[in-house]
N, C-alpha and C positions, 0 to 999 in steps of 0.2 A: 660528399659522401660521409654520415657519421664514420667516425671511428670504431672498431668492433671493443667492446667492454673486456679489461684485465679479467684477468680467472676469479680472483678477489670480488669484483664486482658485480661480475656474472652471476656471480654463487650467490650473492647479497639478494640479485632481481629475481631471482627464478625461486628463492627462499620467501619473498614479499609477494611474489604472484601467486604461488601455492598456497600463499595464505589470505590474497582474497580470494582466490577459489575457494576454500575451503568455506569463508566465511558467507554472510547473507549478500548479495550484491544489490539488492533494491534498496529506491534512493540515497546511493552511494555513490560519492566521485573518487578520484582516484589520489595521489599524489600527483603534484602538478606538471612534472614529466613526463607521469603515464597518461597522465589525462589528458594533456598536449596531443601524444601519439593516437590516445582515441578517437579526439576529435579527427586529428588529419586523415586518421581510418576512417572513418564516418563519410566525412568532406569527400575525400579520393573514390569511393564507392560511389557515392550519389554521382559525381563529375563521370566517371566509367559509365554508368548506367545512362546518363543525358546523352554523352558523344554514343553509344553504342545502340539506343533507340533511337537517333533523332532522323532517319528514315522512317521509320514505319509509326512514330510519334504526329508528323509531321503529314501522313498520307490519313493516320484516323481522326486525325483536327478538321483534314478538308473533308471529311468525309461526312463526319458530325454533323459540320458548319450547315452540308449540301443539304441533308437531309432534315436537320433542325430548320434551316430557313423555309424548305418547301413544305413543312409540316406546318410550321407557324401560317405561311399563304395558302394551305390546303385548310385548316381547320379554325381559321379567325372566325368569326361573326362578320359579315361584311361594313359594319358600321364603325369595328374597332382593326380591321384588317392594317391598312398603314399604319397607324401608331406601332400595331405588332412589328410590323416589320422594319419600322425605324428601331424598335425597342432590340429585336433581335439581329439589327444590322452594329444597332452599337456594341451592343456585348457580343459579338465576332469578333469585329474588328479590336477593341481594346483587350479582350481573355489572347488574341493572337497576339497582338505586340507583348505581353506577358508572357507568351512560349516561347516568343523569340526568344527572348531575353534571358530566359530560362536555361535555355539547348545555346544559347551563346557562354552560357559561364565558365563553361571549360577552357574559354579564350580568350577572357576578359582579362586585359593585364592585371595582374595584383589578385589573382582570381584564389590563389592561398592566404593571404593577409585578410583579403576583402571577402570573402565567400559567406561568412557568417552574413554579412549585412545585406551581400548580393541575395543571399537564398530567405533574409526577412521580406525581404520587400517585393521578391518575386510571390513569396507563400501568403502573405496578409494582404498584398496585392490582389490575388486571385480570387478569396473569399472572398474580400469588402467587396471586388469589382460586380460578384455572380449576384450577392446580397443588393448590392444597388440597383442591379441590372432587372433583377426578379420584381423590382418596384417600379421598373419606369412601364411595362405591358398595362397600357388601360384596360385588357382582358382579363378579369378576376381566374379564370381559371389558368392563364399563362402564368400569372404570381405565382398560384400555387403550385404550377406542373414545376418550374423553377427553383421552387425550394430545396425538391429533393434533387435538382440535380446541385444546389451548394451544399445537400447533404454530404455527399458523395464525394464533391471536391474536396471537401475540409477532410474528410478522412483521407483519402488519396496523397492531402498536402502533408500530412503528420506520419506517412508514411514513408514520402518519398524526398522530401524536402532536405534531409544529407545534415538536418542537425541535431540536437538533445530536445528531451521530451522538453523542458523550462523553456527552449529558444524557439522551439515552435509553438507552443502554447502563447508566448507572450505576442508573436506577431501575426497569428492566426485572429489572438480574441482582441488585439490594437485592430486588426481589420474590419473586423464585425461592430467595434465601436464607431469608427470612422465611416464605417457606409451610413449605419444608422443613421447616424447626426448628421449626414447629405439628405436621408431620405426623409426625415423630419424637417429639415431646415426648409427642404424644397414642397414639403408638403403632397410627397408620393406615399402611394399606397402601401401602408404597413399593419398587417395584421398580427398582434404582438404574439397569440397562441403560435403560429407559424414561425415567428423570428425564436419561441423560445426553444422550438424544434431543431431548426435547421442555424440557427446563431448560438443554441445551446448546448442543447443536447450532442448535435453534434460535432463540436466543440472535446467536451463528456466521452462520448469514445474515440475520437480521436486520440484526444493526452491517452486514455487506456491503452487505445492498440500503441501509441509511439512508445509509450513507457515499458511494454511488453518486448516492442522490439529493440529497446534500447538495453534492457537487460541483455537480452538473447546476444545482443553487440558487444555489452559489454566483455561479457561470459566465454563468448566465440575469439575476440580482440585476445583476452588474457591470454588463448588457449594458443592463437596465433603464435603471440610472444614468447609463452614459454617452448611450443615448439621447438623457433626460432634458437634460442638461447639454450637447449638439452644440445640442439645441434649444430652448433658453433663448439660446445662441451665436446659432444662424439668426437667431431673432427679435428680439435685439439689432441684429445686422446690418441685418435689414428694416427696422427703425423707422428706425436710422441713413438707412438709403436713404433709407426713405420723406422724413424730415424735410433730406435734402438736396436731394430731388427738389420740395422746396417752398418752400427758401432759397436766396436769392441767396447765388451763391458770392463774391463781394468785400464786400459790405457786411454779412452775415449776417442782411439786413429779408426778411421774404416778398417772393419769387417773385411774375412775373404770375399762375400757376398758381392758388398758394397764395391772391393776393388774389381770382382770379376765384371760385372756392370758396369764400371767405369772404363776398363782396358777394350772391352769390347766396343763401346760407344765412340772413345777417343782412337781405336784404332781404324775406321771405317770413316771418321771426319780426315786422321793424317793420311789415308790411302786416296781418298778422291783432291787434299787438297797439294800430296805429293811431300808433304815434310817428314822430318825425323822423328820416332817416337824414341826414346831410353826410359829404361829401367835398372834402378837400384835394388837388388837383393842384397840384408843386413845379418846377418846371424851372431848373437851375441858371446863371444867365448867364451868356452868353460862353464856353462852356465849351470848345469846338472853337477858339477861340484861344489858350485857357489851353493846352491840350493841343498845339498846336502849337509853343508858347512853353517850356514848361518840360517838356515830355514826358508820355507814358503813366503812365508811373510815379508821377508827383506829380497828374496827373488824376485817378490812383485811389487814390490817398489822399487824394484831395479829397475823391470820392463817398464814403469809409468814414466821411471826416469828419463828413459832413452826414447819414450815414443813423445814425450814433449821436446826431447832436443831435434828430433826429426821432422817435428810438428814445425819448430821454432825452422827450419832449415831451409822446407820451402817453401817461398811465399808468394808463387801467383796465382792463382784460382783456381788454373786449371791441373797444378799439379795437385798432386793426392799421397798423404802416406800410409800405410795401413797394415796391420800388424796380421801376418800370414799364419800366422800359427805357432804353437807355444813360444820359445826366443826367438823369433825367425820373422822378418819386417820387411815389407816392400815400396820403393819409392816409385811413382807412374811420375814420369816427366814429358809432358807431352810438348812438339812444337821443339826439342832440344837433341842436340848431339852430341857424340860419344865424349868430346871434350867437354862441352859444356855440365855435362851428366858427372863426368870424373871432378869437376871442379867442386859438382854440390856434393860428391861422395868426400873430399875432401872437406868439407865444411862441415858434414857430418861428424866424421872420423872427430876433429878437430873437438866438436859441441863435447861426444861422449865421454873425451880426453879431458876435459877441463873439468867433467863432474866428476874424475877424482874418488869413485867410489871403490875403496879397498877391496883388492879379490886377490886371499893368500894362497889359495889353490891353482890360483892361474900360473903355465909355465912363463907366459908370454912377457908379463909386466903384474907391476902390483898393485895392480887393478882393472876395473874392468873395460875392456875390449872386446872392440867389433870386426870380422871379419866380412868384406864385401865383394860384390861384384856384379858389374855395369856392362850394362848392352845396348844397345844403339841401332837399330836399321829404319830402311825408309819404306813401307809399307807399299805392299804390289797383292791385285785380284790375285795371286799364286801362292801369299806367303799367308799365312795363321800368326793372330798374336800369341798363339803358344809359343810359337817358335822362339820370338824374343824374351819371352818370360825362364823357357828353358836354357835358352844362353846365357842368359843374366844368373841362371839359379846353379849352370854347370862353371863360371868364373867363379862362385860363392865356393862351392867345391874346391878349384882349385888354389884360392887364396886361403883355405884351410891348408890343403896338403902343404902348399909353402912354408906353413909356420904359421899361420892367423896373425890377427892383427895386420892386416893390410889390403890392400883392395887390387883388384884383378880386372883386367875387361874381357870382354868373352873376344876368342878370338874370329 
């Protein structure tokens, strides 16, 4: 699976795509790694299109075959009747092993490496064969009823053949050389007005229409990619949103949002699988005088302070810490109990203690402190995780009225 492209780099291709769109795109190739993905766009369409006719491909061949053969034994001359019909037994049988071959490429090992040369030699195959084939009918008017149907092929082949206008032209008109110099060598019927028709001309509009649709491929291909590439953008974007829409923008901890979606989630996995959930409520002391004392601006790098040491505090995946509203922080400890919740409330306590941030308004200490408190139950179809968020937020309560600076469990 490619890798999806950096933001950097994204913005570089959908910058270089918008500007071959903008630009003329006939007889133009691309940079060699856009031009890679064309081709394999190209290649991948034509193999879709073989696997997905090759029922109703394979019913209008026998059907051709049925009505060409009895047409040729309905409308011979009786003198030239068998040769026709050896003439149109052999271009049956050899144009089929050609379709076989054709409706098998989508399962031919190496059918991505090898496809370019698989779809030469099925496509100049096809001409030279109809071109040879049109010459061996000892009945002058079977030569020429045959021309137009290698009209027809040749265009067909530069339609459908799955490669660029140059790689079909070169192996359509190596075909048309090759039958000829069979048909000369062997001294069959070639009327050169006709060959420069149906070995020419048609030839002539074929490159036109591949050329036309190679544009239209090219042009379609771009518009694909840059799609593609606006919306891998979008949904960078979106996630972005999304995950701002769920963090606190000062402290970078989960949003109330963010924690109320988590508590509800992990309390519905601890109720069916029967463990403890705890939660830590944090409330920073004194904080409303520190902010009157030293400013906004050192408040909130108070709160960034404290919501990294509570970041740093818990560390396994499924706990979460997240900043409840203005000084006031909440720990979700899921899978943990009332001791084990008190030990990280300690370690907490401990982080905030070591940052040493001077607070001369505080009565508590001189500096700044947390007052906490921690609850613990084991989730039952009767209980709400209000419930424990409120115990948790009524110990925070009362580890104020004690004095702050110290931690409570709910009782």
């Amino acid at each position: 699976m490619t890798a999806a492209p950096s933001a950097p780099d994204r913005e570089t291709r959908i910058q270089d795509i918008q500007s071959l769109l903008a630009s003329n795109l006939q007889f133009r190739s691309f940079r060699p790694e856009l031009e890679a993905g064309f081709i394999a766009h190209v290649r991948d369409r034509a193999q879709r299109l073989s696997r997905d006719s090759l029922g109703i491909t394979v019913v209008m061949y026998l059907i051709t075959a049925v009505m060409g053969w009895s047409q040729v034994g309905r409308f011979s001359a009786p003198q030239y009747r068998d040769g026709n019909l050896a003439a149109m037994g052999w271009l049956l049988v050899v144009e089929g092993v050609l379709l076989a071959f054709v409706l098998s490429i989508p399962y031919l090992p190496g059918r991505e490496r090898f496809y370019r040369f698989y779809a030469s030699i099925s496509s100049g195959g096809a001409v030279g064969v109809l071109i040879y084939g049109a010459s061996l009918f000892p009945e002058p008017y079977f030569n020429v009823f045959l021309s137009y149907v290698v009209i027809l092929a040749t265009v067909v082949t530069y339609g459908v053949a799955g490669m660029v206008t140059r790689q079909t032209a070169v192996a359509c008109l190596a075909g048309v050389v090759i039958a000829v110099a069979a048909v000369a060598q062997q001294g069959l019927w070639l009327n050169f007005g006709y060959l420069l028709a149906y070995g020419g001309l048609a030839n002539v509009i074929g490159i036109l229409l591949s050329f036309l649709l190679e544009s239209r491929d090219r042009v379609t291909f771009l518009q694909s990619q840059l799609l593609a590439l606006e919306k891998d953008r979008l949904d960078e974007y979106a996630a972005e949103v999304e995950q701002l829409s769920r963090q606190d923008a000062l402290t970078g901890l989960a949003n109330r949002r963010h924690f109320d979606e988590t508590v509800n989630r992990e309390w519905g996995l601890a109720c069916r699988r029967q463990e403890s959930m705890a939660v830590i409520f944090l409330d920073v002391d004194f904080f409303k005088p520190y902010n009157d004392t030293y400013g906004h601006p050192a408040g909130d790098a108070v709160l960034q302070q404290v919501g990294m040491a509570l970041a740093a505090a818990v560390g396994r995946p499924a706990d979460l810490a997240a900043r409840y509203g203005g000084e006031e922080f909440v720990v979700l400890l899921p899978d943990t109990n009332l001791a084990g919740a008190c030990a990280i409330a300690e370690r907490i306590a401990g982080a905030i203690n070591a940052l040493a941030i001077p607070h001369s308004k505080s009565t508590v200490a001189p500096q700044i402190t947390v007052s906490m408190g921690v609850a613990a139950m084991i989730p039952s179809a009767d209980i709400r995780y209000a419930e424990l968020i409120t115990a948790a937020d009524q110990a925070v309560y009362a580890a104020k009225a004690a004095g702050r600076n110290r931690i409570m469990t709910a009782a």
